[in-house]
SERO-4910 file (N, C-alpha, C, O; in steps of 0.05 Angstrom, whole numbers):
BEGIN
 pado doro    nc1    nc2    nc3   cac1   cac2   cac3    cc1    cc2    cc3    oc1    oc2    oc3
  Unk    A   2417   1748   1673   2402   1723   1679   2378   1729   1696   2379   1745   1715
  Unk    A   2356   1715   1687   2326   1723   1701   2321   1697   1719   2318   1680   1701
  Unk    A   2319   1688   1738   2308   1669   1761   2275   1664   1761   2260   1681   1770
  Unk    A   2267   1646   1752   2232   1648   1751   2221   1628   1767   2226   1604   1767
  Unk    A   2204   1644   1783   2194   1611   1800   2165   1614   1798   2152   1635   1801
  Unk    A   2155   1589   1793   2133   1579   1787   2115   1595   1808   2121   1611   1826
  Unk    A   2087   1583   1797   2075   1586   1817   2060   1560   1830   2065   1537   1820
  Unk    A   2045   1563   1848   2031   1529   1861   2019   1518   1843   2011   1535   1827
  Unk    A   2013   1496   1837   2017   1470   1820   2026   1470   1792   2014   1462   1773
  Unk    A   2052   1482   1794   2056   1496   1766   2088   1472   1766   2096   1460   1786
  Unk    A   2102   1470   1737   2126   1468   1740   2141   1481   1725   2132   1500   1713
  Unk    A   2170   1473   1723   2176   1492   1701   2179   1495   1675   2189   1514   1663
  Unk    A   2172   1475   1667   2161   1466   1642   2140   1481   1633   2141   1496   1614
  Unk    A   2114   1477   1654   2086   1495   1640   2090   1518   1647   2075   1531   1633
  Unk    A   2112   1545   1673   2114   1563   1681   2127   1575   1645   2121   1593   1629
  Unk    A   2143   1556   1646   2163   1572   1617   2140   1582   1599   2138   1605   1592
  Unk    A   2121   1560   1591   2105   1555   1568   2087   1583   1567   2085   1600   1549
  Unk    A   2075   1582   1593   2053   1601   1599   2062   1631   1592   2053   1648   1576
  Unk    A   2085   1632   1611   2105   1660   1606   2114   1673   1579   2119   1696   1573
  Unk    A   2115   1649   1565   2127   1655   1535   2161   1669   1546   2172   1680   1527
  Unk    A   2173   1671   1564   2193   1679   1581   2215   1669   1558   2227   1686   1545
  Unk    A   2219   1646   1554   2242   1639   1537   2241   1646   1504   2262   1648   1492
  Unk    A   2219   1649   1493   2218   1671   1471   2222   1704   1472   2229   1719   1454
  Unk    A   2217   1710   1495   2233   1741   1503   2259   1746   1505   2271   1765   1494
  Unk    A   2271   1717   1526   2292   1730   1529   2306   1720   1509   2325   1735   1503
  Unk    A   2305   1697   1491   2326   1698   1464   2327   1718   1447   2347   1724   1434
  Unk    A   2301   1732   1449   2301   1758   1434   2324   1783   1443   2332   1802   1430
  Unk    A   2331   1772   1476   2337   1801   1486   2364   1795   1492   2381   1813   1490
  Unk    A   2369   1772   1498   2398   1760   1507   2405   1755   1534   2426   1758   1546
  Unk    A   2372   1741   1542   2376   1736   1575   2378   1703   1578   2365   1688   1563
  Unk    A   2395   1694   1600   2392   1660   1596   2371   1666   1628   2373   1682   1647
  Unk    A   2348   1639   1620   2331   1641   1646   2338   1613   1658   2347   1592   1648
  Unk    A   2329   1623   1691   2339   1599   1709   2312   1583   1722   2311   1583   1747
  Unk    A   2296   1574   1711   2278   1563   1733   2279   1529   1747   2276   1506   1741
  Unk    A   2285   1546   1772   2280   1523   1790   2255   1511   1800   2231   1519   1801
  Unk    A   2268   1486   1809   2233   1473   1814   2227   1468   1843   2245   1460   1857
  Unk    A   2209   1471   1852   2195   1470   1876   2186   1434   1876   2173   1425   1857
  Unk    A   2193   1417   1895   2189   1383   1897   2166   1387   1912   2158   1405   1927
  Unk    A   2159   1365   1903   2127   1358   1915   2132   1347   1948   2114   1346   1964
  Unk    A   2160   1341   1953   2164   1319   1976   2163   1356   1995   2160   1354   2020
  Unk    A   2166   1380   1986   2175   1399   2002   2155   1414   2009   2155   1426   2030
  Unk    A   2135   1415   1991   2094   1419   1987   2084   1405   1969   2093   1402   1946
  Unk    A   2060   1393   1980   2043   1391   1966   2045   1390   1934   2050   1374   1916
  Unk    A   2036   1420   1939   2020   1433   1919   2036   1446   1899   2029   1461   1881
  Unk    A   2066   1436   1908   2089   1451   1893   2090   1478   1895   2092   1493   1875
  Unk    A   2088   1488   1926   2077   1518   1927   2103   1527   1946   2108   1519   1969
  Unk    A   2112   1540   1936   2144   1556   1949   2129   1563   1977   2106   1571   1981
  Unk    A   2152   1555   1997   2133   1551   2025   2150   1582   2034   2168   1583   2050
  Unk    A   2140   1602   2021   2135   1634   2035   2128   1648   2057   2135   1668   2070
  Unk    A   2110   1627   2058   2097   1642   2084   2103   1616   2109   2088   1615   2128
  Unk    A   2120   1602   2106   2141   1590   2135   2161   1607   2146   2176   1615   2129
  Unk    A   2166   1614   2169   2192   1626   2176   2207   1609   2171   2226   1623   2162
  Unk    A   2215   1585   2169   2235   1570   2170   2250   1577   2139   2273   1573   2134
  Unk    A   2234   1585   2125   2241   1595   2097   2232   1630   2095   2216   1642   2079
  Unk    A   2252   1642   2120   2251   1670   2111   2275   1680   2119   2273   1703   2128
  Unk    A   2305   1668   2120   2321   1676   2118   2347   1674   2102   2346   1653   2089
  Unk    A   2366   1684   2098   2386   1683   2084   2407   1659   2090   2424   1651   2074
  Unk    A   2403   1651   2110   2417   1623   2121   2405   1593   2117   2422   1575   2116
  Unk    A   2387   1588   2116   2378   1569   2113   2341   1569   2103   2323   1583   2112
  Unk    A   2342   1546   2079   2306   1549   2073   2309   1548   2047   2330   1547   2034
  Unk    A   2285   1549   2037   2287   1544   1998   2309   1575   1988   2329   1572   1974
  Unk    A   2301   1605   2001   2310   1631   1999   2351   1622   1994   2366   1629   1975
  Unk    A   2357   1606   2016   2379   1606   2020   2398   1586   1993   2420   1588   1982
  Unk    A   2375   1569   1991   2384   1550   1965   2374   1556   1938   2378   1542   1919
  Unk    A   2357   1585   1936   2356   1584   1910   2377   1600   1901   2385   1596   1879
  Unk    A   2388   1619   1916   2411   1636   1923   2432   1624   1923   2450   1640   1925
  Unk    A   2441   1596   1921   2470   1586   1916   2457   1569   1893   2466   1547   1897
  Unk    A   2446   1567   1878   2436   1550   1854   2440   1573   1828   2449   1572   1805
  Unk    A   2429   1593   1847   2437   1619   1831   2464   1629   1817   2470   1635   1794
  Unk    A   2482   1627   1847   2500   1629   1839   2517   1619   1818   2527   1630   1798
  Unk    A   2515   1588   1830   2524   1572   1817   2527   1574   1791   2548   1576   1778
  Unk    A   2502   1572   1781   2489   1574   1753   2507   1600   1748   2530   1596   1741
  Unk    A   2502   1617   1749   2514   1643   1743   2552   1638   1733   2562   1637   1710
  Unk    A   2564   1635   1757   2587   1627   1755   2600   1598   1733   2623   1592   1725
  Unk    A   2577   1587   1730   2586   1566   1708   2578   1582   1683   2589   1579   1661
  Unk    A   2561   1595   1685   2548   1613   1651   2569   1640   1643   2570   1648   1620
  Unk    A   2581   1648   1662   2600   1666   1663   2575   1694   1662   2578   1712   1644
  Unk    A   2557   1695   1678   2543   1716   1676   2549   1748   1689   2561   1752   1710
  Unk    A   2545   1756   1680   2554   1787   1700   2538   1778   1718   2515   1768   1717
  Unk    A   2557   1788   1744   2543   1783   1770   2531   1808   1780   2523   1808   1803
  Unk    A   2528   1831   1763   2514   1855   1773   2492   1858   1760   2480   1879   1764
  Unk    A   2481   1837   1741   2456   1834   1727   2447   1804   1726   2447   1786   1709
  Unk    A   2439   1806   1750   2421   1774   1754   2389   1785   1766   2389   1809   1769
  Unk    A   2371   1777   1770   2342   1779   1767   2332   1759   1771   2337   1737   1762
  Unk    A   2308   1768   1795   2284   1746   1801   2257   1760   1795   2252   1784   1790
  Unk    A   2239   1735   1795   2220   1746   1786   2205   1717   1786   2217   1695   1784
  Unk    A   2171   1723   1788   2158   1695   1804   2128   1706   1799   2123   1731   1801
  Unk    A   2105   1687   1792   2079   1691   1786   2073   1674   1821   2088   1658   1832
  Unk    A   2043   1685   1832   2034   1684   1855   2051   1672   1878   2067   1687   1889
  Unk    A   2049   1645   1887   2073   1640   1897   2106   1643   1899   2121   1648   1918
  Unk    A   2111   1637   1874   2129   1645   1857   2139   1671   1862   2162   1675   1867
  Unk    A   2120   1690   1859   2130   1724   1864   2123   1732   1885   2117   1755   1885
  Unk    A   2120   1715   1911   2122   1723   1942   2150   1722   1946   2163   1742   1953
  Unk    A   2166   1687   1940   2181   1684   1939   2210   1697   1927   2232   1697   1939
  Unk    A   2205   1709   1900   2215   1728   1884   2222   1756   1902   2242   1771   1900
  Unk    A   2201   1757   1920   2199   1790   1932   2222   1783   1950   2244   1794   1951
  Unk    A   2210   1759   1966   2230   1753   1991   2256   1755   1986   2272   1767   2001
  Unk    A   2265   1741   1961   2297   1733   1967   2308   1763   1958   2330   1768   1967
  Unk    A   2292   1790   1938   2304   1804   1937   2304   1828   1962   2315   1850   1963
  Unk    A   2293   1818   1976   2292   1830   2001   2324   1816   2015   2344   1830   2015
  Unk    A   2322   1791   2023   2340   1783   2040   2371   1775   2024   2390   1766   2037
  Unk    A   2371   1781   1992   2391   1778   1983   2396   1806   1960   2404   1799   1937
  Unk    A   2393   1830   1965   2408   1847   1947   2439   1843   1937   2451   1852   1918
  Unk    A   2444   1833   1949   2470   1827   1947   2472   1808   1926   2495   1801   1923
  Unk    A   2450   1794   1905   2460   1779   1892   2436   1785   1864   2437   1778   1840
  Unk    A   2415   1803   1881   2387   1809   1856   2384   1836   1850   2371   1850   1865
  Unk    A   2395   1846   1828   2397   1882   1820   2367   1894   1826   2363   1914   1839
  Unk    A   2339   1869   1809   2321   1878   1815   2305   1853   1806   2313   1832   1795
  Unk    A   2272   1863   1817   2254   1840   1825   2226   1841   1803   2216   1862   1796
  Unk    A   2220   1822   1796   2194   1820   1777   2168   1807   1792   2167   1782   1789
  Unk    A   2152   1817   1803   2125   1794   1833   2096   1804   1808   2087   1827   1805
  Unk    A   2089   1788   1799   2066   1781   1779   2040   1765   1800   2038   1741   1802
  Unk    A   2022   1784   1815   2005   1769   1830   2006   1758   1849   1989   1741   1855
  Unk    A   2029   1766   1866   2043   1755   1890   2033   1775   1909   2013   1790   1908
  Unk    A   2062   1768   1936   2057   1783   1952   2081   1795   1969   2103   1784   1967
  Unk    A   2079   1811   1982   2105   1818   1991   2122   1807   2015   2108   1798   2033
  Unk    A   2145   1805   2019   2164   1788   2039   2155   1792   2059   2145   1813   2067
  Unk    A   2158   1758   2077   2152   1757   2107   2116   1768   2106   2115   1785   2123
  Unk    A   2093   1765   2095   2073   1771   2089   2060   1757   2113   2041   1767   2126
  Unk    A   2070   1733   2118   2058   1710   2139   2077   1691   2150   2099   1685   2139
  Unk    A   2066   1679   2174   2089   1671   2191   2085   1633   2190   2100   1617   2203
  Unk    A   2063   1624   2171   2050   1604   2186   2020   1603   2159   2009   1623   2150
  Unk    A   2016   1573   2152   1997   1575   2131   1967   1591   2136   1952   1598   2119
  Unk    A   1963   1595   2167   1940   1607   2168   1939   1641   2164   1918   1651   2157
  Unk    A   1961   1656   2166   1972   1672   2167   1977   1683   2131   1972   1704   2120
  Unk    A   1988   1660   2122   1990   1666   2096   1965   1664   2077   1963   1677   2055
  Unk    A   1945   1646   2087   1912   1649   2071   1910   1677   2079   1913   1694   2061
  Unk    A   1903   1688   2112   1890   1719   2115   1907   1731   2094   1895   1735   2073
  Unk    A   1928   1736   2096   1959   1748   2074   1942   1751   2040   1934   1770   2028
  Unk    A   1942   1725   2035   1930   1727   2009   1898   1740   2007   1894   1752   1986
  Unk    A   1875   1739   2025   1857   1760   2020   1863   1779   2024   1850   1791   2007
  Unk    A   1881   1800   2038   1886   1820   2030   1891   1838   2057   1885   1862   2058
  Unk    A   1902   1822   2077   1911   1831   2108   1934   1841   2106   1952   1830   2092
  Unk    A   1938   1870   2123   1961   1888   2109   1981   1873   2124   1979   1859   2144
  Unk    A   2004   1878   2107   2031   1875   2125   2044   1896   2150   2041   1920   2144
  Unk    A   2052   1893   2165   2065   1914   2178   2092   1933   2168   2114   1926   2159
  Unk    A   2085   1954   2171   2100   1975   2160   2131   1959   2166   2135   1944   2186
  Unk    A   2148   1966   2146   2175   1966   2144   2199   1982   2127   2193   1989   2105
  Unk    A   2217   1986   2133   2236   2001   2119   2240   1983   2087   2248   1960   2084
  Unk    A   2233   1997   2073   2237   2001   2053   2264   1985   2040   2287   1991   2045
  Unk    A   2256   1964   2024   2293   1947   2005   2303   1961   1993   2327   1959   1990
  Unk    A   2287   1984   1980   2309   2004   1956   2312   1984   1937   2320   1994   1916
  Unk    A   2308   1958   1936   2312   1940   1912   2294   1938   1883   2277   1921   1879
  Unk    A   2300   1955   1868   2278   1956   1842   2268   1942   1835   2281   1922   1826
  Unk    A   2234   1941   1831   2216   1926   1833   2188   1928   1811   2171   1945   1810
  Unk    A   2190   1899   1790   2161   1918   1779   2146   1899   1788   2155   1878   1798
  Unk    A   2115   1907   1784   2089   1892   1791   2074   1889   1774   2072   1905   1756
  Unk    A   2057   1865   1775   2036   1868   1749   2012   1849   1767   2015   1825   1768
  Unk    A   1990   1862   1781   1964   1851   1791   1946   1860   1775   1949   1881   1764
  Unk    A   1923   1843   1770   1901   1836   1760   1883   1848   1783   1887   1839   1806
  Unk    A   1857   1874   1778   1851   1880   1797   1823   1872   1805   1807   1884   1819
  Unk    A   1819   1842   1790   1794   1823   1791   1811   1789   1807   1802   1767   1814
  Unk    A   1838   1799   1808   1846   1777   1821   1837   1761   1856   1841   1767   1879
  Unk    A   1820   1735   1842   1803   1726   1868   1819   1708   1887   1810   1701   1909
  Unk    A   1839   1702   1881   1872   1682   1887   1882   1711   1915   1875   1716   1938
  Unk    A   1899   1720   1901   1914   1734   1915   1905   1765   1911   1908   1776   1890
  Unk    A   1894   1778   1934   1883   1804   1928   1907   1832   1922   1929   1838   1931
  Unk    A   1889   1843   1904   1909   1869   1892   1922   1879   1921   1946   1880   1926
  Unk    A   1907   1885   1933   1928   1910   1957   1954   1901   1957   1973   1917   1956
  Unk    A   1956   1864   1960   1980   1861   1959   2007   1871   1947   2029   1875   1956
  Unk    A   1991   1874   1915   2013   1884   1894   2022   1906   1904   2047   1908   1902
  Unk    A   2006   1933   1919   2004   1953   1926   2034   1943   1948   2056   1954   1946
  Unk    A   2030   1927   1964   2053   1931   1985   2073   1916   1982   2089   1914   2001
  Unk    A   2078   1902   1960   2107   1896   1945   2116   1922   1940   2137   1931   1949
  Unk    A   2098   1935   1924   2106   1956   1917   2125   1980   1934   2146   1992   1929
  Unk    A   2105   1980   1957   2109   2000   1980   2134   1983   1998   2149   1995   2013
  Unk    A   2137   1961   1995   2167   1947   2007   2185   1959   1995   2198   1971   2012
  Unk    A   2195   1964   1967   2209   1971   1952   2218   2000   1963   2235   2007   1979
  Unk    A   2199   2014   1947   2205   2047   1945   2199   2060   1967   2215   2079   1970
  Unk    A   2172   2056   1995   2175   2061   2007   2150   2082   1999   2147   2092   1976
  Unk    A   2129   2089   2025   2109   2109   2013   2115   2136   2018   2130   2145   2035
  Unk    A   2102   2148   2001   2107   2175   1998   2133   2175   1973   2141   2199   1972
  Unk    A   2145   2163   1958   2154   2161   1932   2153   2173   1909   2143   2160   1891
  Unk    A   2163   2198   1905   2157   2208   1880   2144   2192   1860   2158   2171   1860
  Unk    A   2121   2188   1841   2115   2174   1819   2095   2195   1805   2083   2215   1814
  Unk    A   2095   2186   1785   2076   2191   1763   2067   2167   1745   2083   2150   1737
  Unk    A   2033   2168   1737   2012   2146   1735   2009   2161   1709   2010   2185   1703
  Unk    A   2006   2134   1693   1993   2135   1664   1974   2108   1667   1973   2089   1683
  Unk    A   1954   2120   1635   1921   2095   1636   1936   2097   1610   1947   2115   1597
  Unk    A   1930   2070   1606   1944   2055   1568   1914   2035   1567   1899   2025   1584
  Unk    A   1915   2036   1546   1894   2022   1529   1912   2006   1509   1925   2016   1491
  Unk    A   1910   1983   1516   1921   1953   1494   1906   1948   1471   1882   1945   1472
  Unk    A   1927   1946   1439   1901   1936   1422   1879   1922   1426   1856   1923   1416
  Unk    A   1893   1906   1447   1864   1885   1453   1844   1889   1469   1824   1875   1470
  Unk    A   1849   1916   1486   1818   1927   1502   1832   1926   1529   1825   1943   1546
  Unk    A   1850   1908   1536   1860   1911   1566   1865   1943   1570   1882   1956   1558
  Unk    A   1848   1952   1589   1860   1979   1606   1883   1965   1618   1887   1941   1620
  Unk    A   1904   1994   1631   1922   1989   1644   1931   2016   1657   1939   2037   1646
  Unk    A   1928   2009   1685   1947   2031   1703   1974   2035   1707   1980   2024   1728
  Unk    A   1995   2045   1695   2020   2046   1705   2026   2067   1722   2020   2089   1716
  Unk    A   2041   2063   1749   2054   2076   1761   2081   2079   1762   2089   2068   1782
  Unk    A   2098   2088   1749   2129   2092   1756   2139   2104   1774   2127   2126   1776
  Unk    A   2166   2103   1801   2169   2106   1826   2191   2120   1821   2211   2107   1815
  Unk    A   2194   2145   1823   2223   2156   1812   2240   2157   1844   2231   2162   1867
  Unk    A   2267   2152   1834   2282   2151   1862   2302   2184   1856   2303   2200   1838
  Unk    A   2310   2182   1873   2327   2223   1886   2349   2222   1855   2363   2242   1852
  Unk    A   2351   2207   1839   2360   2214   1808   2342   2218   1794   2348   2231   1774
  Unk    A   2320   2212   1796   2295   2217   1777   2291   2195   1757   2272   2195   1741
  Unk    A   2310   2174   1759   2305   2151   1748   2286   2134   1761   2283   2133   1785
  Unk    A   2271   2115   1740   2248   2104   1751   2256   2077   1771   2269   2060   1758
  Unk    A   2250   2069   1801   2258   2050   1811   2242   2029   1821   2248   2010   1835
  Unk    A   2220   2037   1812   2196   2013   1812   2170   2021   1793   2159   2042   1788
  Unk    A   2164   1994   1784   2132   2004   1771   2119   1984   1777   2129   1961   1779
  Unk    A   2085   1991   1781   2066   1975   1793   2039   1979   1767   2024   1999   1763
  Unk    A   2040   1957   1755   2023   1956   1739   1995   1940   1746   1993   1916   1751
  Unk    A   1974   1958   1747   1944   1947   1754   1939   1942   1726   1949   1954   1707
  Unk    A   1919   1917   1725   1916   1900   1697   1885   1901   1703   1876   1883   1718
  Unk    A   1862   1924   1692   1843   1930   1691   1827   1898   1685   1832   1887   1664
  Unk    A   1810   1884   1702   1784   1865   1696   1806   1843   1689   1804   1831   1668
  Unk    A   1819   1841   1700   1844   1812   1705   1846   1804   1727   1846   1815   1749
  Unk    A   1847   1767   1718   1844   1761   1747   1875   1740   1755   1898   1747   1749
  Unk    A   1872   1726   1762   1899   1716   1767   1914   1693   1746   1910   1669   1744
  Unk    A   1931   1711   1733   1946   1698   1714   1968   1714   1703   1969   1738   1707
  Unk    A   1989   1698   1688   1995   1721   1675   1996   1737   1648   1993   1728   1626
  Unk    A   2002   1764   1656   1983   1781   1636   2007   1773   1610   2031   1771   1613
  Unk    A   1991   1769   1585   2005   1770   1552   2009   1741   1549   2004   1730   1527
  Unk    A   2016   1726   1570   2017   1698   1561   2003   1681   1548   1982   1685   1535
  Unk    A   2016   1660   1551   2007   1645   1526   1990   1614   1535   2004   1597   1546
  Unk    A   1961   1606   1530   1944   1584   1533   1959   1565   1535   1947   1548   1549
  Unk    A   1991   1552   1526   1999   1531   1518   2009   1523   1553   2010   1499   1560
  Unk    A   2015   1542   1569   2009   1536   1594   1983   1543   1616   1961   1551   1611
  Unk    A   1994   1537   1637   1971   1555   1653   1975   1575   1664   1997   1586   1662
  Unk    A   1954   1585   1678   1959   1611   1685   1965   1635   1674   1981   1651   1683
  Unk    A   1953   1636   1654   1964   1645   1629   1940   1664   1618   1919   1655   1609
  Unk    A   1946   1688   1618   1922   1715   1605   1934   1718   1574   1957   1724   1570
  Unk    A   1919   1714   1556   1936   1717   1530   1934   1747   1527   1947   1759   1509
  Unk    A   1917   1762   1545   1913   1795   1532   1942   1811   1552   1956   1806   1572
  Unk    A   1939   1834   1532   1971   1840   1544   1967   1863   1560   1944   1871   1559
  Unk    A   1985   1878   1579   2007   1882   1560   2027   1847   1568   2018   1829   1583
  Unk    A   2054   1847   1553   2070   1818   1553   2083   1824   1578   2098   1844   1576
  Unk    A   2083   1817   1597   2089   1814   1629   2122   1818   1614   2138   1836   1608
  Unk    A   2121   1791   1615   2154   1778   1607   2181   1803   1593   2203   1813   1599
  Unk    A   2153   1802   1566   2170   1829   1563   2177   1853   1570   2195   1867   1563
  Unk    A   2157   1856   1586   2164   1895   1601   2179   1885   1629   2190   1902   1642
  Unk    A   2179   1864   1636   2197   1852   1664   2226   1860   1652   2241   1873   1667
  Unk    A   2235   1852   1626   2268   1843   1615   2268   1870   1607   2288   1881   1617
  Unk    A   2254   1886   1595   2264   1922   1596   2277   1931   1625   2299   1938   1633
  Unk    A   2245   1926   1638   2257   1929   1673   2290   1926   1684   2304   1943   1694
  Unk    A   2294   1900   1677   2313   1884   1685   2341   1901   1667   2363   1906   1678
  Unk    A   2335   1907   1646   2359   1917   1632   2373   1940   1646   2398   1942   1650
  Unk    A   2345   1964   1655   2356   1995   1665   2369   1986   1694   2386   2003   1701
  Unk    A   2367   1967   1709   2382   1965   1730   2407   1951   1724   2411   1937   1704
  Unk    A   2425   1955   1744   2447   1941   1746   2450   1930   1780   2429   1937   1789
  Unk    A   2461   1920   1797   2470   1914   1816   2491   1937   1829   2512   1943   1819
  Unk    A   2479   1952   1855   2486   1977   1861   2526   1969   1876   2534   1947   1884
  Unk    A   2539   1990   1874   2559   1983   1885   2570   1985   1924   2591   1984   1937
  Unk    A   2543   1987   1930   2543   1984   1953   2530   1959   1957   2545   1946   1971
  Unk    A   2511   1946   1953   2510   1916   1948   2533   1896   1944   2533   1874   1954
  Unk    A   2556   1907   1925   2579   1891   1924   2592   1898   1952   2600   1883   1969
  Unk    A   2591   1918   1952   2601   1920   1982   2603   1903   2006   2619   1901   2025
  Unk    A   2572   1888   1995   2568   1875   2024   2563   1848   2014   2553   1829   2027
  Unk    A   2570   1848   1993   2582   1813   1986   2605   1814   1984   2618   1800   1968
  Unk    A   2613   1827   1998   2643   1827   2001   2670   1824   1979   2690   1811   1979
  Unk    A   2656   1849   1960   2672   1841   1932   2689   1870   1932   2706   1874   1913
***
């Protein structure tokens, strides 16, 4: 099961549309969960990320999308060692965060144009955040992670993608970088993050002359790049090679 959260003034109606997400995963055999962000909670329907009051595992949107999660899960009869978040700009701050503060319930993470957990403490904090003010170094989630920034994105600046990234795997990370060329002319940087098995545990895809949307989707929503590569779909490959580690069950007490 994949968790998708919108991004600001998005819902989940036009998030699905844009994503083309629910034509992937029928293809692949994933049921998707998107929840909705209320207007009474922002505005702008913008996952409030960058509040502390919503950066921990006890209480805040983090804490309730995490028992909605469950929930859902446990009524779908889902394997609970293959559940998945994943979130476009706001959306994949929030995505980063909960797999930060909940391994215990997310094998691995999909942040499309976002930014990385705890980025900002306070909305002024979270604007500098989104031009492109670094985060302070931290230990590393180990929680597998892919990325997909646009490196013309005027919303939320690339470095960011760069330190989702570096939350994850941690710098200095074994990887190896490939340049792909899409039928359609999109360049593309891939980086894959090999962990001490040599299996890949994060990838950070730069989306050459893209700006903030997401990449492969589809016009019928917003936010939406129709040139590829298909976000959605190289997220649900992602999503497949992981499982939920057994030291994570560990500490959900299973």
């Amino acid at each position: 099961m994949v968790v998708m959260l919108h991004g600001a003034g998005q819902d989940p109606e036009d998030f699905a549309a844009g994503t083309a997400m629910n034509t992937a995963a029928e293809r692949d055999g994933f049921v998707i969960l998107y929840p909705a962000q209320s207007p009474r909670q922002n505005a702008h329907r913008c996952w409030n990320w960058f509040d502390v009051a919503h950066q921990t595992r006890a209480s805040g949107e983090p804490a309730r999308i995490a028992a909605l999660t469950l929930e859902v899960a446990r009524d779908r009869r889902i394997d609970p060692d293959r559940i998945y978040v994943a979130g476009l700009s706001a959306g994949g701050a929030m995505a980063a965060l909960l797999g930060e503060l909940f391994p215990d319930v997310f094998a691995a993470v999909g942040v499309h144009s976002g930014l990385p957990a705890r980025a900002a403490r306070d909305i002024s904090s979270g604007l500098a955040a989104m031009r492109g003010n670094a985060r302070a170094d931290v230990a590393p989630s180990r929680v597998p992670t892919i990325v997909f920034h646009g490196d013309k994105d005027m919303v939320v600046s690339p470095l960011n993608g760069v330190q989702v990234i570096e939350a994850s795997v941690g710098r200095g990370c074994a990887s190896k970088s490939v340049e792909q060329l899409g039928s359609d002319g999109r360049r593309v940087t891939r980086v894959d993050y090999l962990g001490t098995d040599g299996c890949v545990c994060g990838e950070h895809w730069t989306l050459h002359e893209a700006g903030h949307a997401w990449s492969g989707g589809d016009k019928a929503g917003s936010c939406a790049d129709p040139l590829g590569p298909a976000a959605s779909e190289e997220m649900l490959r992602f999503f497949r090679s992981h499982r939920r580690t057994r030291a994570r069950r560990v500490r959900a007490g299973r």
